[in-house]
C-alpha positions as CSV (number, residue, x, y, z in Angstrom):
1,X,41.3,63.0,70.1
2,X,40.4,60.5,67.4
3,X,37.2,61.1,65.8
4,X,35.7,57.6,66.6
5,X,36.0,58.3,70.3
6,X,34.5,61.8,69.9
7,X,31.2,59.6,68.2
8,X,31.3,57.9,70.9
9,X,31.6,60.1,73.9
10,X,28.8,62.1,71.8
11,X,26.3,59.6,71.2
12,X,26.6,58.3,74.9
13,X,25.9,62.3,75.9
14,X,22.9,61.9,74.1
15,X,21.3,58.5,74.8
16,X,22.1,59.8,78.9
17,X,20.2,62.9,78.2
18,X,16.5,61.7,78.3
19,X,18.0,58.9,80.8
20,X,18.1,61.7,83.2
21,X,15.0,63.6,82.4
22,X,13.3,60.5,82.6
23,X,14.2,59.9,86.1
24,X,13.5,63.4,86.7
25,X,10.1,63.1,85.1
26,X,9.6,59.8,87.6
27,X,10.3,61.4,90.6
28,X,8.0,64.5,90.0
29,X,5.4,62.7,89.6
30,X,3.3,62.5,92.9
31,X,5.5,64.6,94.9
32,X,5.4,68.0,93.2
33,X,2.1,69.8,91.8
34,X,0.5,68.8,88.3
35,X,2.2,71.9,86.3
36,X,5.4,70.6,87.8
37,X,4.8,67.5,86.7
38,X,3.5,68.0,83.2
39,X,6.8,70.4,82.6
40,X,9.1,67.4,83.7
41,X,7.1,64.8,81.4
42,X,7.4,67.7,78.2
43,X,11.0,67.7,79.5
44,X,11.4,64.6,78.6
45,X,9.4,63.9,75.6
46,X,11.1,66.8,74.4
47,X,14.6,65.3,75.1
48,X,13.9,62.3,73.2
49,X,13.0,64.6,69.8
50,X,16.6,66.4,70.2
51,X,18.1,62.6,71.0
52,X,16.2,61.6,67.5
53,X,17.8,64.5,65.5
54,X,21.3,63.7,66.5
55,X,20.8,59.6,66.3
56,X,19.2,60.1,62.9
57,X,21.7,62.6,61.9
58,X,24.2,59.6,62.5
59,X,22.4,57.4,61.2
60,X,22.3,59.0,57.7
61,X,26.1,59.6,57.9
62,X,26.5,56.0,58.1
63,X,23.8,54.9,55.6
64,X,25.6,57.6,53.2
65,X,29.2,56.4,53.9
66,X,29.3,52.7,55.0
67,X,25.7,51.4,53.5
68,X,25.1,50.2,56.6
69,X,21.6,49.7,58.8
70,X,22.8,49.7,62.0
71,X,22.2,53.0,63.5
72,X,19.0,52.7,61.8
73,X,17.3,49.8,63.6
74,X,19.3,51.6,66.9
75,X,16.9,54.2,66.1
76,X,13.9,52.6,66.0
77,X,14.8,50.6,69.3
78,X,15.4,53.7,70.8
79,X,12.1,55.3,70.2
80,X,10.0,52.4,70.3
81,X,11.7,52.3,74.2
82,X,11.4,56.1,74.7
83,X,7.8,56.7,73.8
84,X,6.8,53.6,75.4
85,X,7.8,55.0,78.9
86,X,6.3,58.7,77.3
87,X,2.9,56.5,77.8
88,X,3.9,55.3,80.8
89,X,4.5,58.7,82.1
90,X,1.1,60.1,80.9
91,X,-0.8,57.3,82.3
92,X,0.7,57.8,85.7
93,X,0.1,61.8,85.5
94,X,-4.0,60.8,84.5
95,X,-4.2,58.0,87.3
96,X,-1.9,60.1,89.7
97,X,-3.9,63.2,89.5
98,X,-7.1,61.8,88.5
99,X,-7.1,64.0,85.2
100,X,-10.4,63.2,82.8
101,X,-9.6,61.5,79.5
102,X,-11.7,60.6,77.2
103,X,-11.2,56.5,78.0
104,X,-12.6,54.6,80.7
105,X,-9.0,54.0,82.6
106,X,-5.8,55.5,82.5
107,X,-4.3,52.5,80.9
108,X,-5.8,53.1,77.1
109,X,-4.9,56.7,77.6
110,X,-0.8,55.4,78.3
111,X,-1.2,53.3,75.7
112,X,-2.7,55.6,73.0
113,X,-0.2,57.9,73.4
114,X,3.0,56.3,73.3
115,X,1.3,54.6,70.3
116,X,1.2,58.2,68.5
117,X,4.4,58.9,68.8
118,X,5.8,55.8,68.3
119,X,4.1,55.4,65.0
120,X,4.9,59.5,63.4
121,X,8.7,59.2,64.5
122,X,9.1,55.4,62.8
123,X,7.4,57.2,60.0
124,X,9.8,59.7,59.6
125,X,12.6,57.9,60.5
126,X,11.6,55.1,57.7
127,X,10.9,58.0,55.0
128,X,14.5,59.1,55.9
129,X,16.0,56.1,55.7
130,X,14.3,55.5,52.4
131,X,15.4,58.7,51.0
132,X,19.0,57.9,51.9
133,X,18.6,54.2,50.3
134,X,17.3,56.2,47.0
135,X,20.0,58.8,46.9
136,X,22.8,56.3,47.2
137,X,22.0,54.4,44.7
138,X,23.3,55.4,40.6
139,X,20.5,54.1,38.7
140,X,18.1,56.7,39.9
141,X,20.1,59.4,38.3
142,X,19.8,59.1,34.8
């Protein structure tokens, strides 16, 4: 098997993986009890960290070798998409429930906490990408 299609059968593994744990995360909310649910929503949020670490390992292999951004900006699509329905998923668990928050309404709670995570993995992601831009370049060597 060429080593393109094992890339690709890899990084379609991974993008399915919180796919399905998301799903799983939907339908356990409401129907099962709240322990349930909060183990299927860490499920997933946990699913997208181990999707990060392999689409950022990629996307520094590709930075490194073919100076290229794509798998980059994939990245930050993917998380800004990811976390958003994390926030999604923890607003419905409050509302669902009727767990107290510190907000008014369940919506600002959603929203404030996809917003956290969004914002600490483009972080990283950007000081990664940055430190791959400075190591691939010659003039910062000498």
């Amino acid at each position: 098997m060429k080593k393109k299609n094992i890339l690709k059968f890899l990084f379609l593994v991974i993008l399915l993986y919180p796919l399905f744990s998301l799903f799983s995360a939907v339908g356990d909310i409401g129907e099962v009890g709240l322990q349930e649910a909060r183990k299927a929503i860490s499920h997933y949020q946990v699913s997208i960290w181990v999707s990060w670490l392999v689409l950022v390992s990629a996307s520094v292999y590709f930075k490194w070798t073919k100076q290229k951004n794509f798998f980059f900006c994939f990245t930050y699509a993917f998380l800004v998409v990811a976390f958003g329905f994390l926030g999604y998923l923890a607003q419905e668990l409050v509302a669902r429930y009727e767990l107290p928050n510190k907000f008014g309404d369940a919506y600002s709670f959603g929203v404030l906490h996809a917003l956290q995570h969004i914002i600490s993995s483009l972080v990283l992601t950007g000081f990664l990408q940055a430190a791959v831009w400075w190591f691939t370049r010659k003039w910062h060597r000498r």
